[in-house]
N, C-alpha and C positions, 0 to 999 in steps of 0.2 A: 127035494127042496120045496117052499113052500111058495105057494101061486102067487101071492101077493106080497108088498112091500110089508117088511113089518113095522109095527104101530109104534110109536114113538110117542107114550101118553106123559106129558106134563101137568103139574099137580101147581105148580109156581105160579102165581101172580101174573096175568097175561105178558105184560113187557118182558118182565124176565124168561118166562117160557117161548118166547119169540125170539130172543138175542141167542138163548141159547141153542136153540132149534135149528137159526143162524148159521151161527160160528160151526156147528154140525157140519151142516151142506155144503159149508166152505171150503169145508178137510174130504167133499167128495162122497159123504156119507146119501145112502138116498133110504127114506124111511114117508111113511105117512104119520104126518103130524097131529097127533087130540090132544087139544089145551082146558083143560076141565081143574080149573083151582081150587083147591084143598079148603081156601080162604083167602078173604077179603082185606084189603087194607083201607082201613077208614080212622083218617087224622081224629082224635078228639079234642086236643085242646086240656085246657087253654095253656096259652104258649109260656113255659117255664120263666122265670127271669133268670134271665145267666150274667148277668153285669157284676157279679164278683169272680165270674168262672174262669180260667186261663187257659179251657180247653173243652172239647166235646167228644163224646166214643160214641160210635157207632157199629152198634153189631148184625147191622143189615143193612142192605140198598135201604129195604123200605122206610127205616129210621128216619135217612137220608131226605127223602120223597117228604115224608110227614113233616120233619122240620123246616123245609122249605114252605111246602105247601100253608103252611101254618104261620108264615110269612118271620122265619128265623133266621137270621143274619149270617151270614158267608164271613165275616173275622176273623171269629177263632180257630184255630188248627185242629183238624177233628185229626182222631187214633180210629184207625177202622181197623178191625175184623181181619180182614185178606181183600183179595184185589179188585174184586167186584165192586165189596162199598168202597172202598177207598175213591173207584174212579168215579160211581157217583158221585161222591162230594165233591172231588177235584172237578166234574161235571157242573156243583153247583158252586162253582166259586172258591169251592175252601180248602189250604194247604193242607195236603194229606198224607198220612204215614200208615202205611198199613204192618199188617205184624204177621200178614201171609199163612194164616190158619185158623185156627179156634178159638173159642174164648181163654182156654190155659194159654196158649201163644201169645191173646191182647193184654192177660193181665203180666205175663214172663216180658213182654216188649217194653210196657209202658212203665215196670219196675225196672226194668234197663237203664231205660230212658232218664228215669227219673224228673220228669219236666215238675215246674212249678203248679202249684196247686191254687184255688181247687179246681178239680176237674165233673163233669156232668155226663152220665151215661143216659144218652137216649132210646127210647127202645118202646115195643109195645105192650101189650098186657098178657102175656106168654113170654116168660122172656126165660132164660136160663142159665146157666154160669157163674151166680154171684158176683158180677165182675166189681162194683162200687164196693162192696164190702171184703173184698180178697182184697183190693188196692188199698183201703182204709187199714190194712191188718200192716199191707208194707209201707206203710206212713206216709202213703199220698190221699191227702181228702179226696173223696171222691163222694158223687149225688145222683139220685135217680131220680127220672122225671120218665113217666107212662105217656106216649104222645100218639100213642096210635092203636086200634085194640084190631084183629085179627081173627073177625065172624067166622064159623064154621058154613063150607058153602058143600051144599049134596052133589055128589059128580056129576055130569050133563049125560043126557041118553045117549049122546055119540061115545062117550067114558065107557060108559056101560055096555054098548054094544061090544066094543072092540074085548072088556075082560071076558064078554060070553060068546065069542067067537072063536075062532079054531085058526089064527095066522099071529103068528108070535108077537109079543107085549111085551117093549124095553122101556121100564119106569124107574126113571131116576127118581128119589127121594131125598130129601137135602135136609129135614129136621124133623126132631125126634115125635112135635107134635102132628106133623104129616104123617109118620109113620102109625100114628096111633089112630088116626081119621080113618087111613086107608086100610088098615086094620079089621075094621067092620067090614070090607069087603070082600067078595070070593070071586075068582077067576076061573074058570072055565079053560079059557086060551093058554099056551105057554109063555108063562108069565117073569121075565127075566129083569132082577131087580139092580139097579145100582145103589147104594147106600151111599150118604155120604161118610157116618163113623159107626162103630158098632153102638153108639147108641140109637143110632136112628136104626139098625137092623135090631135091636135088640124091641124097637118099639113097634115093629109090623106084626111081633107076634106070629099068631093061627094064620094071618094072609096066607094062600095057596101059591108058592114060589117054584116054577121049574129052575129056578138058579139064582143065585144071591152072591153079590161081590162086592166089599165092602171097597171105597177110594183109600190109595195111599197115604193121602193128608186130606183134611177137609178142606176142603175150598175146591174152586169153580174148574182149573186146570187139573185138578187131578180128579175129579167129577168126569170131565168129557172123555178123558183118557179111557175110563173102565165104563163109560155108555156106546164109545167107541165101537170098541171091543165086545160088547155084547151087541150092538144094532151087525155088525160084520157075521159074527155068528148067526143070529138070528135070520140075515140074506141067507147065509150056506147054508141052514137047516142045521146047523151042528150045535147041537143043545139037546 
C-alpha cells in the first residue's frame, strides 16, 4: 500500500477545482489536494449587445463568471451545457435549463426545445462544438460573442513535484484543450487519469498514464463517479 495519501492534482480554474475537491471529501474520499490551473480566465470585453436576443448559451461556468463580471444582465434565460453551468447562472440570477452533457446534448436539447430566436452563445477564445452554427443549420438563429480568452498558465512546483514523485497521481481532466497542455508533460509517479470524453483522452496523447478511464457522460456527476473510483484504488495500492 502506499505511505502517503494520493495526490488528487486539479488542473480547473481554482473555484472549480476547490468545489470539486469539496464535494469529493464529502462522499468520505481522503486524498491530498494540488490545484495547479491549466489556465486562466480573463473577461475581455466588451460586453456583446444582446437587446434583440431571446436567449443566452452557456458552455461553461466560466462563460457564466465573464458575463456577469462584464456587468451582463440576469433576463434572459440562458441554455447551459449540464448542471454545473446551469447552477452558475441560476447562481447569477438567470432562468436556467440545462441539457445535462455535451455540446451534441445543448445543440439536440435546444432543437427540442425549439425556443424563439435569436439566441447568443457565449464562450471564450477556445471554444469547441460549433454550437451557433449547428443551431443555425436547425433553423434557430443563433450568435457568438468571444467574452472571455483562456491564457495558457505553466504548472506550479507543487504540480511538478507530486508528477515526479513515487505516491500515486489522480487527474481528472475535463477538456480536450487541458489534455493537450498537460500533454507536454511526463510523470514519474503513478499517474491515474479521469477523462471527461474520449476526446479529451484522445488529446493527452504521449502523457505517461498508469491507468486511464474515460466518464460515462461528460459532465461533473459522472466525472466524480470514475475520480472516485480511481482516488479508492489509488488508497489500496490497486493499480
Amino acid at each position: 500500500m502506499p505511505d502517503a495519501l494520493p495526490v488528487l492534482l486539479m488542473t480547473r480554474p481554482r473555484p472549480a477545482s476547490e468545489r470539486f475537491a469539496e464535494e469529493l471529501r464529502q462522499k468520505g474520499l481522503r486524498f491530498r489536494c494540488v490545484i495547479s490551473p491549466a489556465f486562466a480566465v480573463e473577461p475581455t470585453g466588451p460586453l456583446p449587445d444582446v437587446s434583440a436576443m431571446r436567449g443566452l448559451i452557456f458552455t461553461s461556468a466560466n462563460g457564466v463568471m465573464a458575463w456577469r463580471s462584464l456587468g451582463g444582465s440576469s433576463d434572459l434565460p440562458a441554455y447551459a451545457v449540464g448542471a454545473a453551468t446551469a447552477r452558475a447562472a441560476e447562481a447569477s440570477g438567470m432562468r436556467a435549463h440545462s441539457a445535462g452533457g455535451s455540446a451534441d446534448d445543448l445543440v439536440a436539447f435546444i432543437a427540442r426545445e425549439n425556443p424563439p430566436g435569436p439566441l447568443m452563445h457565449l464562450h471564450g477564445h477556445h471554444v469547441t462544438g460549433e454550437v451557433a452554427g449547428r443551431l443555425g443549420d436547425a433553423g434557430i438563429p443563433c450568435f457568438n460573442a468571444v467574452i472571455y480568452d483562456q491564457p495558457e498558465q505553466v504548472l506550479t512546483d507543487e504540480a511538478r513535484d507530486a508528477l515526479a514523485g513515487d505516491t500515486p497521481v489522480v487527474l481528472p481532466v475535463f477538456s480536450p484543450r487541458t489534455g493537450e497542455l498537460l500533454a507536454k508533460e511526463y510523470a514519474e509517479a503513478p499517474l491515474l487519469v479521469a477523462a471527461m470524453s474520449e476526446a479529451v483522452a484522445n488529446a493527452l496523447g504521449p502523457l505517461h498514464k498508469q491507468e486511464l478511464k474515460v466518464a460515462r457522460r461528460p459532465e461533473s456527476e459522472a466525472m466524480k463517479e470514475v475520480v472516485s473510483d480511481l482516488l479508492k484504488r489509488a488508497l489500496a495500492g490497486d493499480y
